[in-house]
C-alpha angles and dihedrals in degrees: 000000000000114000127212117204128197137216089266098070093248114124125227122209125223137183108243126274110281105273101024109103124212095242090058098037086065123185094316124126137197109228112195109214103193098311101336115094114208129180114247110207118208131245111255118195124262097265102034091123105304086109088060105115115224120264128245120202103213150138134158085241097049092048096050089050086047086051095062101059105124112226097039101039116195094350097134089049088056101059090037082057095048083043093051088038086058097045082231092139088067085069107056136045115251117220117201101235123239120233110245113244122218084244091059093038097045081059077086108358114077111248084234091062095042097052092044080050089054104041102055095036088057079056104032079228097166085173113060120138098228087049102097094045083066093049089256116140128075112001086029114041122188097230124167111288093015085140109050082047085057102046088044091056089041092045091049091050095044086054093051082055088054106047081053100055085042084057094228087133148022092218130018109196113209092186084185096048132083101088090160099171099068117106142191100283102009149070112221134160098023084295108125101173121023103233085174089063091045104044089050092051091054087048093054090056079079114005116069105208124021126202105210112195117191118190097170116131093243122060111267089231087159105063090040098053082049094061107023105112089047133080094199094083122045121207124212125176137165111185140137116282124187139144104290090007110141125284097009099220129089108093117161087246093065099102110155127271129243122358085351099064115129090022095094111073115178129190112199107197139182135242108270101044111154123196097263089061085042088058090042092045091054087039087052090048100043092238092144081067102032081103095078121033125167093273092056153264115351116203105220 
């Protein structure tokens, strides 16, 4: 139930905005100061889930599919080193990744490019002819298990999605996953499979609104192709932009189109940032408040 407040002091109840159910509504509530209308967030008890560990998606077998990927060799071996040298994974809950199935990755791949993925990654084929028409060539090259790489980092994201609609966690870390430049029919970036796109998907089967945040140094075009007609996900991405700069896209005055305008906000930056200019860039864009808009709660 959102409740207005007048200057008075006396409190008037409303039924909650068209579209936002009660259950994800939750127990927050608009208040109106004067004219200005905040969102009031309830008090939860001690133990209502801020004792939940993070989660950690990892297994020996995940991390050693995510090392051969080419163009980025023993990566994921190396963060899982500095995690375990920190003693950082005492701290959270590890959680053994599921293996994406077509079914799960066709809910934003074409079936076309997942089949030509499989199929040339079944017979490490880099030369086939249909290949460039997938994006698959250079920076993407079609080697020999391609695929199966691709459906174990779109299968850990989509696991990190899930502990956080069970509500066994507050926050589920996929080190391996992000591969933002990945669209619907074509590989790009060195991304093969957008686990983004998946991961926010499963989200959405409980979560009405998502905030998506990219900091990678490239502009994450994928996942906001993927949702730029729609106001239910909003995309947020700070990232360098400079003539010739991959992937080229990412102006501040990409905004979104449709229904989704106003939900892309992109941050073109320059070399040299520092982490002072990082905080006054998110205080200049209101990020720190991105999580509640006039339609409702965002899950971030």
């Amino acid at each position: 139930m959102l409740t207005r407040e007048h200057r008075c002091g006396r409190s008037e109840e409303q039924e909650p905005e068209p579209g936002l159910s009660p259950k994800k509504a939750g127990s927050r509530r608009w208040l109106r100061n004067g004219c200005n209308w905040k969102m009031e967030e309830p008090e939860e008890p001690a133990d209502s889930g801020q004792s939940l560990p993070p989660v950690y998606i990892y297994s020996p077998e995940y991390v050693s599919m995510c090392d051969s990927l080419a163009k980025v060799p023993k990566r994921a071996s190396m963060v899982h080193s500095l995690i375990e040298a920190y003693a950082l994974h005492k701290q959270m809950r590890i959680v053994k990744p599921k293996v994406a199935s077509m079914e799960e990755m066709a809910t934003f791949h074409t079936d076309a490019y997942l089949q030509h993925l499989q199929k040339v990654s079944q017979e490490g084929d880099d030369d086939h002819p249909d290949s460039v028409e997938y994006g698959l060539g250079y920076d993407c090259p079609a080697t020999e298990g391609i695929f199966d790489y691709a459906a174990a980092v779109g299968g850990a994201t989509i696991t990190a999605a899930q502990c956080l609609i069970d509500g066994t966690c507050k926050v589920a870390i996929n080190w391996s996953g992000g591969w933002h430049h990945a669209k619907k029919d074509e590989a790009s970036g060195f991304c093969y499979l957008n686990d983004a796109v998946l991961g926010i998907l499963r989200l959405r089967r409980k979560f009405d609104r998502i905030l998506y945040v990219d900091l990678d140094l490239h502009h994450g075009d994928g996942v906001e192709d993927a949702f730029s007609f729609t106001s239910k996900v909003m995309t947020v991405s700070l990232h360098k932009f400079s003539p010739g700069f991959f992937p080229g896209t990412g102006d501040v005055s990409d905004v979104g189109l449709g229904k989704g305008r106003y939900y892309s906000v992109n941050v073109p930056i320059q070399d040299g940032i520092q982490d002072e200019k990082y905080y006054h860039i998110c205080e200049r864009h209101n990020l720190y408040h991105l999580l509640v808009v006039a339609e409702g709660p965002i899950y971030v």
